[in-house]
N, C-alpha and C positions, 0 to 999 in steps of 0.2 A: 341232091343235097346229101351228105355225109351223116351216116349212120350207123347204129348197132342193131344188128337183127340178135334178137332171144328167140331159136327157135326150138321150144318144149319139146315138138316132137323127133326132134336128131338129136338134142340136148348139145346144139353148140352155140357158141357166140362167136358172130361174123359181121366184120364190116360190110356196112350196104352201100348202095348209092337209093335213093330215093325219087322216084322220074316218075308224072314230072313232080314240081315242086311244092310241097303239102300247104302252104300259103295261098296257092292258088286251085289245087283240085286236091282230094284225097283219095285219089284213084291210084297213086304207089304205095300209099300205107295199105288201101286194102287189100294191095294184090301181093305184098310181104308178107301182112297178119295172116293172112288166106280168111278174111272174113267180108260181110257186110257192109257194118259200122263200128265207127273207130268213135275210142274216148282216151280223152289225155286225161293224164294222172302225176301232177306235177310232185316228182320226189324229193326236190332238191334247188338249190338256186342254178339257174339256166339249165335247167336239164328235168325232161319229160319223157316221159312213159306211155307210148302208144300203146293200145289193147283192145280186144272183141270185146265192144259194149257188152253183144251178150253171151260173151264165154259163159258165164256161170251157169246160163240156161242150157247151154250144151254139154253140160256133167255127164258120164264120164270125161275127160280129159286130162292131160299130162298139163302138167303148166310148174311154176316156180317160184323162187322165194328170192330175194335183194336180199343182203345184209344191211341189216339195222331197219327194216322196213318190215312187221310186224301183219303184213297179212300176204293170203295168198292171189298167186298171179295165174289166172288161166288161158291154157294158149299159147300161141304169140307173140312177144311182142319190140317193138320200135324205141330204142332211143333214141329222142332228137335234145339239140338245145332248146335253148329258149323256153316259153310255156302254151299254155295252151292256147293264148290268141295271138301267137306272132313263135312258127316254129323255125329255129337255128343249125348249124351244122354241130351235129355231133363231136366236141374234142376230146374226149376220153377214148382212150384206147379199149377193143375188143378185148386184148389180153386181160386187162384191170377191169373191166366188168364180169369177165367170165370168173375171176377169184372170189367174188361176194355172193356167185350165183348156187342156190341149192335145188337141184331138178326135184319136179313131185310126180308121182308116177300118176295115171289118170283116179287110183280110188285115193290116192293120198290129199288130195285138194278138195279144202273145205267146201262144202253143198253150202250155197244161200242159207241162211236161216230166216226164219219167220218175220213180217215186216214189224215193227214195232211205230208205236206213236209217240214222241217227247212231247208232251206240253210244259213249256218252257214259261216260266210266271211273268 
């Protein structure tokens, strides 16, 4: 399936193929993200954001910023279409993603903070 690899640690963006098909195993997302476990992270309409669940726990690391998306990205990571319970071929071009993207060097990426509890009325 047709992809964009965000890879932090070369700091480029490249079209992927994704094999096999994340619909039915997640064993090409982990072996692009080079992790674990993956979590979507839906940005946009048809269009998702693969990533190391637990980047954040493996601080130091490089990772990255989206334009107009307000937090930071550690890692790796996967655009596909679609969302998180039915993923699509990637149609955006690597070129036009790699223009919104801001590298963060591994101490520039925000540490987890502290859990907090909302009690919502």
């Amino acid at each position: 399936m047709k992809a964009i690899l965000i890879d932090a640690n070369e700091r480029k963006v490249v079209a992927a193929d994704v094999k096999p098909d994340p619909n039915k195993s997640l064993d090409g997302l982990h072996a692009l993200i080079g992790c674990e476990w993956v979590q979507p992270v839906v940005i946009g309409e048809n269009l998702t954001l693969w990533l190391d669940e637990e980047g954040r726990l493996k601080l130091p690391k490089p990772g990255f910023r989206l334009k107009g998306i307000p937090t930071d990205f550690v890692g790796n990571g996967v655009l596909l279409g679609g969302d998180a319970d039915r993923a699509k071929a990637c149609r955006v071009p690597a070129e036009i993603v790699a223009m919104g993207i801001e590298w963060l060097a591994p101490g520039e990426v925000t540490p987890p903070g502290r859990p907090e509890i909302h009690i919502l009325p």
